[in-house]
N, C-alpha and C positions, 0 to 999 in steps of 0.2 A: 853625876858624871860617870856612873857605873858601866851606860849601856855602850856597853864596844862598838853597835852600830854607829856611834856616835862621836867616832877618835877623834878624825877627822874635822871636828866642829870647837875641838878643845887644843890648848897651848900653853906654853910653859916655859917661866923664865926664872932667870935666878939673876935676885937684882942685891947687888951692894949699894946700902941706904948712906948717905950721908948728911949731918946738918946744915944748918945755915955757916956753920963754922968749917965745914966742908971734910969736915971726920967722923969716922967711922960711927954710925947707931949701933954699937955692940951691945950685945944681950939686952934690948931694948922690944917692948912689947911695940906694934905697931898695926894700925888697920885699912885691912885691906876692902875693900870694895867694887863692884861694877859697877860701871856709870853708863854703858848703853852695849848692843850687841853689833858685832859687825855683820853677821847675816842681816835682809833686812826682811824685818815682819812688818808687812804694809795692811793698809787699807787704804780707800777712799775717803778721801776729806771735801766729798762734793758739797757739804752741808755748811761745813765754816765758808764757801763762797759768799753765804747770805746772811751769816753769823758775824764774819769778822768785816768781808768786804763790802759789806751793807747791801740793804734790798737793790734785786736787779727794776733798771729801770724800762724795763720791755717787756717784766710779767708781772701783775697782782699778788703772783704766787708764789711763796720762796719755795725753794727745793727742800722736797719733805713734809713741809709742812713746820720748819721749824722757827724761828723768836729768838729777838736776842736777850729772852732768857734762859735758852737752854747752851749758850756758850759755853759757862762753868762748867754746868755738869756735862754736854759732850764733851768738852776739852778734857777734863780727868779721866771719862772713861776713855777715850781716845787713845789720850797721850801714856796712859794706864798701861798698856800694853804696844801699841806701833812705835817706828822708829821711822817708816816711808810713808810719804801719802800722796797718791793721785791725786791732780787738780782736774775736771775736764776742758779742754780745750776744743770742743767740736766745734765747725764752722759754724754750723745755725744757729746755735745757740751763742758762740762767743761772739760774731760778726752780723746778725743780722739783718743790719742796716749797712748796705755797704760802707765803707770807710768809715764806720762808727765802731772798733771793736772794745773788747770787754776786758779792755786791759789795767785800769785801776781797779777794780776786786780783785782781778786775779794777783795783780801783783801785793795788794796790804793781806791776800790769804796766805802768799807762798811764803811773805816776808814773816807774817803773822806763825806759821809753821817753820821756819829754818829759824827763829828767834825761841822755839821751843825745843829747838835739836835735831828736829825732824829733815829729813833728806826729803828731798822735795820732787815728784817726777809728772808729767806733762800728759797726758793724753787725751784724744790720739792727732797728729799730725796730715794725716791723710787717714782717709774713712770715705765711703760713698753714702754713709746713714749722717741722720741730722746736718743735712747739708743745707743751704742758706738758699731761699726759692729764684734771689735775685742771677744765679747761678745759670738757670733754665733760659734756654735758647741762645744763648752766647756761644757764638764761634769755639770750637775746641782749641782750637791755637789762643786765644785768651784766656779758657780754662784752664790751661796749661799753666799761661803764665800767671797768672791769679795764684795758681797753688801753690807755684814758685818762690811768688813772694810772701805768701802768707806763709811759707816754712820758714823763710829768713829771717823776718819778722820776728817771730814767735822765738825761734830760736836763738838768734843773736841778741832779741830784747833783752829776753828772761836771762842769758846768761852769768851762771855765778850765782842768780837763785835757784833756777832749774836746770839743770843737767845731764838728764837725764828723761827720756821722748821715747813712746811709742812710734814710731816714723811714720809705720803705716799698719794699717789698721784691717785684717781679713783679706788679704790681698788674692786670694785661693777664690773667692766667689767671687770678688770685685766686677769684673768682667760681665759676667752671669745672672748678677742679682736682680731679679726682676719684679723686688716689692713695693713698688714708687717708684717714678721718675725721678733719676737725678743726674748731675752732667758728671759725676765724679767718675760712674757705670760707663757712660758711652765714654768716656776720655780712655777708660782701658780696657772697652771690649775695642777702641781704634789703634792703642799703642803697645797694648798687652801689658803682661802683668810683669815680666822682668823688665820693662822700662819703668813701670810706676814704682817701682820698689827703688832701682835706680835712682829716679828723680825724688824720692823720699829721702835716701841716704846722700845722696851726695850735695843737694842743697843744705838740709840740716849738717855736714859734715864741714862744709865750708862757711857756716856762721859760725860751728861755734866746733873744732876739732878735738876740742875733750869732753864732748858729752858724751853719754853713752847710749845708745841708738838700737833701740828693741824690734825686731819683725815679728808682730804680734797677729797671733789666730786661733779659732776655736777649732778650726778642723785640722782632728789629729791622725787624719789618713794619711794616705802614701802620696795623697795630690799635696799635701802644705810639705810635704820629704821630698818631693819632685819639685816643688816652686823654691824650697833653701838651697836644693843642690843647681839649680838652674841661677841662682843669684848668685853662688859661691864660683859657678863656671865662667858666671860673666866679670869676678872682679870687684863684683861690690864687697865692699868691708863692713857686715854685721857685727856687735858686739852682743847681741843675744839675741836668746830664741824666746819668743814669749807666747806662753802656753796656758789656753783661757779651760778651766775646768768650773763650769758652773753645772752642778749636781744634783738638779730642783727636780731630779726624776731618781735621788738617791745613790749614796756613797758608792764610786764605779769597784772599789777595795785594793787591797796593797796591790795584789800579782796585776792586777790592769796597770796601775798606776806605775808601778818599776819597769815592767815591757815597755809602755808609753817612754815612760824618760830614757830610756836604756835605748831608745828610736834615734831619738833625739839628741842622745848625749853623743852619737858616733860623729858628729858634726867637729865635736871638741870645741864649743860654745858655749857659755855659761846656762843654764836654762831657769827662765822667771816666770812663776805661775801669778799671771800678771793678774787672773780674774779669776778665783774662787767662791765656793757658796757650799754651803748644805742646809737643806731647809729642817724645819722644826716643824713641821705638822704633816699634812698628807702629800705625801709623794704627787711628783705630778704625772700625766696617767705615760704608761711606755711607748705607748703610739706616737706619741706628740715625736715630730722630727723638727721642728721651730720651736722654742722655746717660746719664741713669742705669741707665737698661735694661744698657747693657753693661759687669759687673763682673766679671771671671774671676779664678781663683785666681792669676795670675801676668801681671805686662803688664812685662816686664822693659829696662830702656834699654839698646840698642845700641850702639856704635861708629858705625853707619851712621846711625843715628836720632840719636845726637849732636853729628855733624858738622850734619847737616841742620837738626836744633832749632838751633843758632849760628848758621845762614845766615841762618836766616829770622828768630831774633828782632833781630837787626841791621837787617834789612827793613822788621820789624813798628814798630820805636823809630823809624826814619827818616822812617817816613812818618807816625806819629800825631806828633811832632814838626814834622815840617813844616806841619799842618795849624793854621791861628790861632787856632782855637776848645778843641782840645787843651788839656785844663789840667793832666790828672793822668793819671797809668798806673800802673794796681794788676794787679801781678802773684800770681795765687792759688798760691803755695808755693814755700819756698825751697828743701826737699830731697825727696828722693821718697820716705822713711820719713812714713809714715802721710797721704800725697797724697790729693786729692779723690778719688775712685771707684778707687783703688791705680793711676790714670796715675801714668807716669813724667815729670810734667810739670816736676819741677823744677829749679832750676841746680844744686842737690849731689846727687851720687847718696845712695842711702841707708847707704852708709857714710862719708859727711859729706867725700868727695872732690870738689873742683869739676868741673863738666861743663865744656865748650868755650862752654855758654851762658852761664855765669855769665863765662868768660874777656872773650870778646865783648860784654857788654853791662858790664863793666867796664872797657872799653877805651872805649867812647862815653863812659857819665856820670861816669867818673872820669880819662880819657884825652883824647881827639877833645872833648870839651866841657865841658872844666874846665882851668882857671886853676893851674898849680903855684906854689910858693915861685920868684918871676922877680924878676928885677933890673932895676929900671929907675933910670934917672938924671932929676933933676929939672934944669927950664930952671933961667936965672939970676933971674926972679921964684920958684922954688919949685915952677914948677908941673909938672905930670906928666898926662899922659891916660892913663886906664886902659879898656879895651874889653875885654867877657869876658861869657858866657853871663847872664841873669839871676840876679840872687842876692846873698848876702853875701860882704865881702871882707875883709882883714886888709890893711892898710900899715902897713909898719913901719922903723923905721932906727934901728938897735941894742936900745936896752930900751925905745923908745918904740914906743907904735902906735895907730892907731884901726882904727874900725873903717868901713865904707864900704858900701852898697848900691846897686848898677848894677838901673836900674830902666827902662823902655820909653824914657824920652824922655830925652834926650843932657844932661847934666848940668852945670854948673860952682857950684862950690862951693870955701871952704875950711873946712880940719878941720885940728884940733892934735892933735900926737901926745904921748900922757902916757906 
């Protein structure tokens, strides 16, 4: 808790302990602990879909490639380090079949993960990719309303397990996209793209009005800072800016990455780097403008690529961390069995052995920025200061304990321990 970049991330209270007899723990030894971070360090939990919510019954193939014997051990390396996890909700894959959707997995994974503490968040809501074929040739005016209700849906169901939705999903190309046919494309190259954002927000807004509702894109030009400030002119209420940095062509570095936020933070929006990556082996080549464009039969992690993935994602956490507008970091995949485009972008290799990334950025959020079981002694009124990253905490002394939240502004309070 040294690095001064880092004030802003820590907090400080000074608690008078009391027992079950409701007087004072005076010069009494007692321990203090973290029990989670309120920043949220995310990943994707696209894997416990076929793990916890059992095999999909529309593919042969689980996602990844993974068994439910690899639950245990992804759940610990998992739950090891995250505190959020993406479920995917995309139409074609969740829906289908029409009026069949894939709502019991989804709901025993999100249950399965907020019963392990995890904050639990949806994506995406609206997307023009992996869209559902039964979609095609349908009147716009019923695509419409389709979308409609499939936002309602989703979001009023889930409410209170998820609360949290990318609304919509690249809404800067939307319009323009012209890699497949789908109606989601012609629905807003007919009603453009500050209505679909609209219709993203204000549906999800009225199932469920304390979610929190992300406008999520990769492109970090001046056209996604012309489509926020065109949805902030018309009235729509965003609660974040979500900002996709997949780096499968190598770490862009700090001065790129603070200009970028420093874009984006002038909004006064919380900003959540919803999709991150750095890969462990060969860069992919600088021409590639699609990411998707380049998939070859083998992109294998290196030794050299592994050392370099841990430098950088140390880099990468230090400095979206330092940043105040920084809320969340969602990292896209834990292992590199069945990875976005087959990069090796994950912290386990694909024989579920950790990389030096996954070491490394366990040594920040569980090490350099968290709170162990410490011992501290209380004054002769009971009292004790405690200062530690944002987040929840446990005091305890012997079978008693509460529990404590370190929050922005410097605290005193007292609390009884039962």
């Amino acid at each position: 808790m040294s690095d001064s970049s880092l004030r802003h991330r820590i907090g400080k209270t000074t608690l008078t302990l009391r027992g079950p007899d409701r007087q004072a723990l005076a010069e009494q030894v007692v321990t203090v602990a973290q029990r989670r971070h309120a920043f949220a360090f995310g990943n994707i939990g696209f894997d416990f879909v076929d793990l916890v919510g059992g095999p999909d019954p529309e593919s042969a193939q689980p996602f990844g490639g993974t068994d439910s014997s690899d639950l245990d051990r992804l759940g610990d390396l998992w739950l090891g380090l995250f505190n959020t996890a993406t479920l995917p909700f995309y139409w074609g894959s969740y829906e289908p079949r029409r009026g069949a959707p894939d709502t019991e997995r989804l709901t025993r994974t999100a249950r399965w993960l907020a019963d392990h503490g995890v904050t639990v968040k949806g994506h995406p809501l609206v997307w023009h990719t992996v869209q559902p074929p039964w979609l095609l040739g349908l009147d716009l005016d019923e695509v419409e309303a389709l979308q409609r209700a499939r936002i309602r849906d989703l979001v009023g169901g889930f409410a209170g397990l998820i609360d949290t939705w990318d609304a919509i999903n690249e809404a800067v190309i939307m319009p323009v996209f012209v890699n497949g046919d789908n109606a989601i494309t012609d629905l807003a190259r007919a009603r453009g793209r500050i209505h679909m954002v609209r219709m993203a927000f204000e549906e999800a807004r009225a199932a469920n009005p304390a979610a929190t509702l992300v406008l999520n894109d990769f492109d970090l030009s001046s056209a996604y800072e012309c489509l926020i400030e065109g949805v902030l002119e018309a009235g729509v209420g965003i609660d974040a800016i979500g900002l996709q940095t997949h780096m499968h062509q190598g770490y862009r570095g700090e001065e790129y990455m603070n200009e970028m936020l420093d874009r984006f933070a002038r909004y006064g929006l919380p900003l959540h780097l919803t999709e991150t990556t750095l890969v462990s082996g060969h860069l992919m080549p600088a021409e590639i403008e699609d990411l998707n464009d380049y998939q070859i039969p083998q992109w294998p992690s290196t030794s050299e690529g592994e050392a370099r993935q841990a430098e950088e994602i140390v880099r990468h956490y230090r400095s979206l961390l330092a940043h105040p507008a920084v809320e969340s970091v969602n990292y896209w995949g834990l292992t590199d069995r069945g990875a976005w485009l087959g990069a090796p972008a994950g912290l386990v290799r694909a024989d579920g052995s950790r990389k030096p990334a996954y070491d490394a950025l366990e040594a920040l959020i569980k090490g350099e920025w968290w709170l162990p079981p410490t011992p501290m002694r209380t004054d002769a009124d009971g009292r004790v200061t405690v200062e530690g990253f944002l987040g929840d905490y446990t005091v305890s002394a012997g079978e008693h304990r509460a529990h404590v939240t370190l929050d922005a502004a410097d605290t005193t309070t007292t609390i009884d321990l039962a």
